[in-house]
C-alpha positions as CSV (number, residue, x, y, z in Angstrom):
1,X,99.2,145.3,125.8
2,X,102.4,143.7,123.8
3,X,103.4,142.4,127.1
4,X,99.7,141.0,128.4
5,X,99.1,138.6,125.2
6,X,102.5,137.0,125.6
7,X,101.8,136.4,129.3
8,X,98.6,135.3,128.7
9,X,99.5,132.8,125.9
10,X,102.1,131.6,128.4
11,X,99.3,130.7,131.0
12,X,97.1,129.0,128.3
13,X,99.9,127.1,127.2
14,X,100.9,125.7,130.5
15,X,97.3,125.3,131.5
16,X,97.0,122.9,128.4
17,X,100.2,121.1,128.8
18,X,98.8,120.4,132.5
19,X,95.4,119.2,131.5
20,X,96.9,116.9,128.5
21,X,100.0,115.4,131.0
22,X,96.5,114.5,133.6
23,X,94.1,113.6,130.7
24,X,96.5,112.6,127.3
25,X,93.0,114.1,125.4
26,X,93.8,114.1,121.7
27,X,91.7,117.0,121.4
28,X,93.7,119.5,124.4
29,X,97.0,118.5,122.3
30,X,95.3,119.9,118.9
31,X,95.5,122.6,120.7
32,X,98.8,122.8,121.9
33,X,99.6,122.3,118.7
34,X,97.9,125.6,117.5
35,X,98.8,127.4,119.8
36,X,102.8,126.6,119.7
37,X,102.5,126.4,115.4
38,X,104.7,129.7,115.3
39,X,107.6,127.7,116.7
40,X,107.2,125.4,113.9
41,X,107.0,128.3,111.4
42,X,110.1,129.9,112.5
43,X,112.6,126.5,112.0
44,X,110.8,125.7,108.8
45,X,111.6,129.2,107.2
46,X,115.0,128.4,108.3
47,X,115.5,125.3,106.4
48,X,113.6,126.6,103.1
49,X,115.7,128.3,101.5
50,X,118.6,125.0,102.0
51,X,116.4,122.8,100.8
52,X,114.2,121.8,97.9
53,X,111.3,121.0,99.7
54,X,108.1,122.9,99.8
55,X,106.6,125.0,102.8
56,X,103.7,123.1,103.4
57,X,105.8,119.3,103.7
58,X,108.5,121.3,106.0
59,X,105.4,122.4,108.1
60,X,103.7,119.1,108.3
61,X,107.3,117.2,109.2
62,X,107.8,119.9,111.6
63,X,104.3,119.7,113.2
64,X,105.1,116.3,114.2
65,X,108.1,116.7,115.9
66,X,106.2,119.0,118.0
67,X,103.5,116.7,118.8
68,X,106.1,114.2,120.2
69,X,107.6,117.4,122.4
70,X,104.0,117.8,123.5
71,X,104.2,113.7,124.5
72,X,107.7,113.8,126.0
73,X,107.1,117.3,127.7
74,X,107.7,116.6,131.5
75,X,106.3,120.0,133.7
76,X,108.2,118.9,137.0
77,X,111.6,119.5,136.0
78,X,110.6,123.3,135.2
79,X,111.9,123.5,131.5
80,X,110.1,126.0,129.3
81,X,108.2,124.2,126.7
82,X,109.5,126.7,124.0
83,X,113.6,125.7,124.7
84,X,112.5,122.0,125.0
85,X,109.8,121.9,121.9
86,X,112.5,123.2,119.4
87,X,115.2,120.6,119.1
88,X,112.0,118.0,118.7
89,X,110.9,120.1,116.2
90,X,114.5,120.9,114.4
91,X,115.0,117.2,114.8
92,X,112.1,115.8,112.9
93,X,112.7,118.5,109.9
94,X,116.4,117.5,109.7
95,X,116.1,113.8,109.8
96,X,113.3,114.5,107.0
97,X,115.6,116.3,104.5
98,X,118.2,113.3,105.1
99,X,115.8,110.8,104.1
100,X,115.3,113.1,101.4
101,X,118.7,114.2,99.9
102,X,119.4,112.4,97.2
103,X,122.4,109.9,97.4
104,X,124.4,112.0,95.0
105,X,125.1,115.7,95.8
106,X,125.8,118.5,94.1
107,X,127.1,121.8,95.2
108,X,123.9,124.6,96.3
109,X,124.8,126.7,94.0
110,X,124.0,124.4,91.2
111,X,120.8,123.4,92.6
112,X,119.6,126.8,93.1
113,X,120.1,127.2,89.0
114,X,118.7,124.1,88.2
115,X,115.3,125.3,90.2
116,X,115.6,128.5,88.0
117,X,116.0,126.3,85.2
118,X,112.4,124.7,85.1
119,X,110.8,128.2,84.9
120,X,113.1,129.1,82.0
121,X,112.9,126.3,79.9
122,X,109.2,126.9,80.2
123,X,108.9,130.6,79.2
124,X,111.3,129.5,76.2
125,X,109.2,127.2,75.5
126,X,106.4,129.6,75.2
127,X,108.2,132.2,73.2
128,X,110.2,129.8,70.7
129,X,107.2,127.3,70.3
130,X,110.0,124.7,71.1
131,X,112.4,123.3,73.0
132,X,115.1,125.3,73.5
133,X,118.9,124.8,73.3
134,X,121.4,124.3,76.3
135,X,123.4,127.5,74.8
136,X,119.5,129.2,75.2
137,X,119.0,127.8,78.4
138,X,122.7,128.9,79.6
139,X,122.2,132.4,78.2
140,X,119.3,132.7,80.4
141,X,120.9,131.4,83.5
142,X,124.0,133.2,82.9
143,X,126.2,130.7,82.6
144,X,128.5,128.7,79.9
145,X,126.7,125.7,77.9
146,X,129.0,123.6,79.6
147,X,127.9,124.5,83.2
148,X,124.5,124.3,82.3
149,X,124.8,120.6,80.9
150,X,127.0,119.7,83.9
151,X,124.3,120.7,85.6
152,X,121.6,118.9,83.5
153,X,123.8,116.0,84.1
154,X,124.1,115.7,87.7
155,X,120.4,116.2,88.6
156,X,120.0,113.3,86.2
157,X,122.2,110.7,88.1
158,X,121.5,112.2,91.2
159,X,119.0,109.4,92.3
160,X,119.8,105.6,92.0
161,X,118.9,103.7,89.3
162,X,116.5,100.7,90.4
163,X,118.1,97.3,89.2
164,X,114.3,96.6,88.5
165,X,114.2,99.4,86.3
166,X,113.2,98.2,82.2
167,X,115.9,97.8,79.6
168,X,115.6,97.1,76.1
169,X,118.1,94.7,75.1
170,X,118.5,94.4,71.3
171,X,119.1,90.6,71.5
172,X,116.6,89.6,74.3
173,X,113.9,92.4,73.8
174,X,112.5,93.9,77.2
175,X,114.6,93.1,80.1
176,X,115.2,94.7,83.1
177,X,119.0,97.0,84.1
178,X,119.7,94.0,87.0
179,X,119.7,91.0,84.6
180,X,122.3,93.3,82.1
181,X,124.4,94.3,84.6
182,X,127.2,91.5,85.9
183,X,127.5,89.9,89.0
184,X,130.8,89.3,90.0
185,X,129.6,87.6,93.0
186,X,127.4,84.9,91.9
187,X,130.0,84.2,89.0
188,X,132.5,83.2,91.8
189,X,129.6,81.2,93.3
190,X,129.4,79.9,90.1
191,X,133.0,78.9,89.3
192,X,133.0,77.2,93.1
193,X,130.2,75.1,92.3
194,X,131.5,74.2,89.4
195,X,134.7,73.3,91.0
196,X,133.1,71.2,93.3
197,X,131.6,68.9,90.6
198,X,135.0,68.7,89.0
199,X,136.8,67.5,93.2
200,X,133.1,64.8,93.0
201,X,134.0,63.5,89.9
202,X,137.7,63.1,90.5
203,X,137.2,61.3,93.7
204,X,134.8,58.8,92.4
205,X,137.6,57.8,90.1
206,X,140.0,56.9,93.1
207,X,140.4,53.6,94.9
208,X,137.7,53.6,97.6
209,X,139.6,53.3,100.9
210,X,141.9,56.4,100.0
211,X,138.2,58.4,98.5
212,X,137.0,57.7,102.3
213,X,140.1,58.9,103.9
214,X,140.3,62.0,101.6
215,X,136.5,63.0,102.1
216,X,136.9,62.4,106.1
217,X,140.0,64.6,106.1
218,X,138.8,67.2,104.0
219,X,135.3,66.9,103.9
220,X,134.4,66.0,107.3
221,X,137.0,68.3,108.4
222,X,138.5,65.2,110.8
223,X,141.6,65.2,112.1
224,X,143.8,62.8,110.8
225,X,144.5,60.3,113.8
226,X,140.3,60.4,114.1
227,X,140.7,59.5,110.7
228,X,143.2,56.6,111.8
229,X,140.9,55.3,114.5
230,X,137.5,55.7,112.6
231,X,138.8,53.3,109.5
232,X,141.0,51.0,111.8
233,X,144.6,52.1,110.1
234,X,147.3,54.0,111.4
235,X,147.7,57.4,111.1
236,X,150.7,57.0,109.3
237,X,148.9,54.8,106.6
238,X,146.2,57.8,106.7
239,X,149.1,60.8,106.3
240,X,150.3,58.6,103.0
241,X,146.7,57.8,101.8
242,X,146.2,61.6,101.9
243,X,149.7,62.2,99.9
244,X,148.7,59.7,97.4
245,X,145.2,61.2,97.1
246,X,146.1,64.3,96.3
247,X,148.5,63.6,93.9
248,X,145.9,62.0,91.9
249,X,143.1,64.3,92.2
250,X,145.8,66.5,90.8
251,X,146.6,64.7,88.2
252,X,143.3,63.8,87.3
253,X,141.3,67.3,87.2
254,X,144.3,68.5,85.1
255,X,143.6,65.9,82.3
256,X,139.9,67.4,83.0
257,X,141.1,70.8,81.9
């Protein structure tokens, strides 16, 4: 008999992945799905105990990574579905868990107390009518008061903090952690642009043929023999235009300062 049902969910199984490869019938992979569930069972009690996450979210992930081995399973090159379902199915709950992690870790062994943790600050709770200390919590644990706020600690910063998330700001009143936080980026943005103004207004101040010659070299990125040739100079009168011109930009944005 223990060998029969085996054989016999064997047939059923490839009989269904035959009829769904002909017919793609939602309903005939439903019941590939059923039928193949303890495949799904046997990776997610593998991962449960390494992860936080509960049975039933570690079933559904993995139930979808074996509906797309159902969808990818090709009969003709004579794999058995089992060998090829499992990766699929490993695949999906591991990729899951990544999304999942938060972006800072903390060693297992901290996470495991920090589960205990909720059920024992609750049944302190209960019997102190309070909260309870971290050297109560830490007794219970079995562990130092510094461990246990360690602990406490990095499960708190273990997630990042949204830039959108509200601030009160004792100046401003209700702001949010983005605008309180400094952006060395758009301060350099800031001080270019703000240079810029300062080059504008220093060129205005020059004589205009040696402005022209200073904005085509520099501005218009022009070499300075186009230079020559688009004004009708020499390019030696250009390379002294641009000495001249920079001398008193120079000297002018200093006296800015």
């Amino acid at each position: 008999m223990s060998t029969t049902v085996p054989n016999d969910l064997k047939n059923e199984n490839l009989q269904l992945l035959r009829e769904y490869q002909l017919s793609g019938s939602n309903e005939i992979r439903n019941q590939l799905v059923k039928l193949n569930i303890g495949l799904v069972r046997k990776e997610v009690y593998h991962w449960l105990n390494q992860c936080g996450e509960s049975y039933d979210d570690l079933l559904q992930v993995g139930c979808i990574g074996l509906i797309r081995a159902i969808e990818r399973f090709d009969m003709s090159k004579g794999h058995a579905f089992s060998s090829f379902a499992i990766p699929y199915i490993r695949g999906e709950i591991q990729h899951y868990l990544r999304d999942k992690s938060p972006s800072v870790r903390f060693p297992r062994h901290w996470q495991s107390l920090e589960r205990k943790s909720v059920a024992a600050i609750k049944d302190l709770q209960v019997q102190f009518n309070r909260k309870p200390t971290d050297a109560e919590v830490a007794a219970v644990l079995e562990v130092s008061v510094e461990e246990w706020q360690e602990i406490k600690l990095a499960h708190l910063n273990r997630s990042p903090l949204s830039l959108d998330a509200p601030m009160q700001d004792e100046d401003e009143g209700a702001t949010c952690l983005g605008e309180l936080v400094p952006d060395t980026k758009y301060r350099s943005f800031q001080l270019a642009q703000e240079d810029q103004i300062r080059v504008q207004q220093a060129l205005a101040m020059l004589e205009q043929r040696t402005r022209e010659i200073l904005e085509f070299v520099f501005l218009y990125d022009l070499t300075q023999k186009e230079t020559a040739e688009r004004l009708g100079i020499s390019a030696v009168t250009v390379s002294r235009r641009v000495k001249k011109g920079l001398d008193l930009l120079k000297e002018i944005m200093t006296k800015q300062l």
